[in-house]
Structure formats: structure tokens, C-alpha cells
N, C-alpha and C positions, 0 to 999 in steps of 0.2 A: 237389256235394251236392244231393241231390233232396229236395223238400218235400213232404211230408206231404199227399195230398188228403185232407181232411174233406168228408165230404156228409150233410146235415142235412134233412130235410124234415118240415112242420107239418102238420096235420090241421088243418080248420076247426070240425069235429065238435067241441062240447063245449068251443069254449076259454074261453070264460068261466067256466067252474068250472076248467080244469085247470091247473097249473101253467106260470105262467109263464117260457120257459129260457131264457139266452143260453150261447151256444157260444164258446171263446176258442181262439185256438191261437196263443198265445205269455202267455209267464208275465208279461209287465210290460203286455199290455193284460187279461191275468185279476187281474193285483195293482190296477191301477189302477181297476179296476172294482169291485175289494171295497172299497176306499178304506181296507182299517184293516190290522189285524197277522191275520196268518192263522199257522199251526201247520205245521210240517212235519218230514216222518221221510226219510231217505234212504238208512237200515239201516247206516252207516259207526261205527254203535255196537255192529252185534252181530257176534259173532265167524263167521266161516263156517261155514255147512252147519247155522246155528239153524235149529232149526224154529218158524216163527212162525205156522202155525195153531190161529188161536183167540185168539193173543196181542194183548193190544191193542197195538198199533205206534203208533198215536197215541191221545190218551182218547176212549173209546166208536167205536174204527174195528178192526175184527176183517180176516182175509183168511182166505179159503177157495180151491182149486181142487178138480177132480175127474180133476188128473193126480198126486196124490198130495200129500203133506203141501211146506204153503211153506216154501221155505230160503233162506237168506242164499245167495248167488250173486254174487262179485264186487260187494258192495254193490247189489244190486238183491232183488228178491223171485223167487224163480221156484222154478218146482216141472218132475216131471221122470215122465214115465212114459206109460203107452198112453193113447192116446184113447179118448175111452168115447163110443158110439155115434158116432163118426164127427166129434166138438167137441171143441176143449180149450177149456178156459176157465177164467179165476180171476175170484176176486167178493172184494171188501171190503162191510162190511155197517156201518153209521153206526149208532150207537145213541142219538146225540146230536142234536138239531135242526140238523145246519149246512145255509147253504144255500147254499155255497159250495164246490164241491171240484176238484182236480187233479191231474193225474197227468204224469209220463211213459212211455210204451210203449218200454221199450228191446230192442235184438235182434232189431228187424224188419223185415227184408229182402226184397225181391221184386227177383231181378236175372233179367231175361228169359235163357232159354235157358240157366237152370243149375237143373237139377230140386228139389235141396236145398230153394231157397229158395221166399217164398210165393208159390200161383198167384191166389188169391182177395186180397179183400178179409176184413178182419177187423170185427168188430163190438164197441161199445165201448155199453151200454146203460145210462142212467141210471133209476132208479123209486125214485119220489115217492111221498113219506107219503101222497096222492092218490090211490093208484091208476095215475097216469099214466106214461107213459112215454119218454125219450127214447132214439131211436138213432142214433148216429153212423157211417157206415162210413168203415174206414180203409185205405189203399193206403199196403205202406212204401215206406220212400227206401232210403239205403243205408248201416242200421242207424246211423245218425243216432238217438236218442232220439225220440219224437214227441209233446210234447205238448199237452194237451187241457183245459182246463178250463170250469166250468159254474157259471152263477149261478141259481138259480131261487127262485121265489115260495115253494115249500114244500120244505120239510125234504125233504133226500136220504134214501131208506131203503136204497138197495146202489145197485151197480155191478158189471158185468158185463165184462170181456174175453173174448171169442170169438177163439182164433186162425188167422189165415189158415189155410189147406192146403198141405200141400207136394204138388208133382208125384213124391216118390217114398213119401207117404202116411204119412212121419214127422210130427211136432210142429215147429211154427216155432220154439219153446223162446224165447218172446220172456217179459220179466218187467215186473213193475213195477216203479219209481222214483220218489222226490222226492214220496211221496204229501203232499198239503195240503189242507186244510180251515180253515174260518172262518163263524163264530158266525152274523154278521151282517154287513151289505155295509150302504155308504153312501151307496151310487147307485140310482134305482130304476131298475128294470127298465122295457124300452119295452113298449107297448102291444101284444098280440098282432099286430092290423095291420103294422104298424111293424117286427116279425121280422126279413121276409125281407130288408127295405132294409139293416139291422144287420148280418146276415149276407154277404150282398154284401159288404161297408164291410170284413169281414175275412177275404174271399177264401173265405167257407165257399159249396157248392152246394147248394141244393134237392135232396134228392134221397130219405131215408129218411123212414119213416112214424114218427107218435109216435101214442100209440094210449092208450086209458084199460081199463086191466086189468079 
């Protein structure tokens, strides 16, 4: 099984006004960092082919794509249709202060020299009641679930999935999973300086810009 690269990169621009993020990729160093009970939905309650745009799937967490309306899928979230300008992408949108959230990316594959699958990297964007923004890009394994989660200083306002490309210009049709959220964390957050060491410490790379909208 291949692991999931995450690459993360911080701006210096502005970061004492902007939110402060830590990036996790695995659920028991994301649990152990919110220190308390967090929420989660994994859709194993709705029957197949619901359409769950607009719905709250946890309280105050909606999902949106722009490849047509989200459905139940094998217990996952996924929606199904043409890309629009050349992106697919689904978005859950927080209408609640959490400053804590996670997902898993499932169905995403990159297997060298089989067109189907993805050629690119896929982009996962967090934005902060702030204005600010985080992006994470991600390289799959071999549709292994891939997940991700995030602590930050201010209330999440959405999230973004961008999915890879395929070499034959279809959709990667990958969905969400296991989405989770939590109120409030019991650990603080390190110090902006302090980031990159953090990040290192869990195999993430420098690499994508976070930028203040």
C-alpha cells in the first residue's frame, strides 16, 4: 500500500493576524490533538443514491459539488458528472465555529501507466472565518482512503476537494468519507515559527502556499 503525500507550505506574510493550522494525516494523531469527543458522519445511515446536497450530514456541515448533486455511494459521499471548466470538485461549508475538522479522500488512485487513473496531484483547501487560507496537495496511493485532518486558531468556513485529472480526461470519481468535526480542541496550537518543525514530526512537505483572501 502506498502513503498518501501531503505537501503543505506557510507564508510569512501576515501570520500573526492569520490563522493558526496544524495539518494531521492519521485520525489517532488528529484525535489526540483535539483532546476531547469530536462528531462524525460516514453516511452508513442513508440508504443509497440520497441526495445529500444542502443536507446537513452533521449539524451546521452542508456539501456541495459542481459535478452534480452529492449521493450516497457505497457509504461514501460522491457525486457523478462532466467537469465544469476543466475541475471537479466538492465543498462542505461549516456554519458552526468548529476549529477542528477531517475527512477521508476515498477512490483515489494514481497507478503509473494506466490512463484511467489520476495524472496530477489533487488539492484539498481549507478557508478560515479570516479570510486565510490553507492548501494541501495530495498524491494518491492505491485507493487506500487518504486521510487528512486540521486544527486551527479560527473557525473553519469550507473546504474544498479539487480532483486529480485523469490521462483519458474523465473524472477521478473519488468521494468523501468519515467526515468529523469538533467544537473545541485542548491542545494549543505551536507557534507560527514552530510550524514547519511540527510538520516535519508528521512526514508533511513544505510545499503549497496559504495566502489571506
Amino acid at each position: 500500500m502506498r502513503r498518501a503525500l501531503l505537501a503543505l507550505a506557510l507564508s510569512a506574510v501576515g501570520l500573526a493576524q492569520a490563522a493558526t493550522v496544524s495539518v494531521y494525516a492519521s485520525l489517532a494523531a488528529w484525535q489526540a490533538a483535539v483532546g476531547g469527543p469530536d462528531q462524525a458522519q460516514d453516511f452508513s445511515g442513508y440508504a443509497p443514491s440520497t441526495n445529500l446536497t444542502g443536507v446537513a450530514v452533521l449539524p451546521g456541515v452542508t456539501l456541495t459539488s459542481n459535478l452534480g448533486p452529492v449521493q450516497t455511494f457505497a457509504q461514501t459521499a460522491m457525486a457523478f458528472g462532466p467537469r465544469a471548466n476543466g475541475n471537479a470538485y466538492y465543498e462542505a461549508h461549516y456554519a458552526l465555529p468548529f476549529l477542528a475538522a477531517a475527512l477521508d479522500i476515498t477512490g483515489f488512485e494514481a497507478i503509473p501507466g494506466v490512463p484511467s487513473t489520476a495524472i496530477d496531484q489533487g488539492l484539498l483547501s481549507f478557508l478560515f472565518s479570516d479570510g486565510t487560507t490553507q492548501d494541501i496537495a495530495i498524491s494518491g496511493g492505491s485507493g487506500v482512503p487518504i486521510f487528512v485532518g486540521v486544527i486551527s486558531s479560527s473557525a473553519i468556513a469550507s473546504l474544498r476537494w479539487t480532483e486529480a485529472h485523469e490521462g483519458n480526461g474523465g473524472n477521478e470519481e473519488s468521494g468523501l468519507d468519515n467526515l468529523r468535526v469538533a467544537l473545541r480542541t485542548s491542545n494549543p496550537l505551536p507557534l507560527p515559527g514552530s510550524l514547519p518543525l511540527a510538520l516535519l514530526a508528521l512526514g508533511l512537505t513544505p510545499l503549497v502556499r496559504r495566502q489571506r483572501g
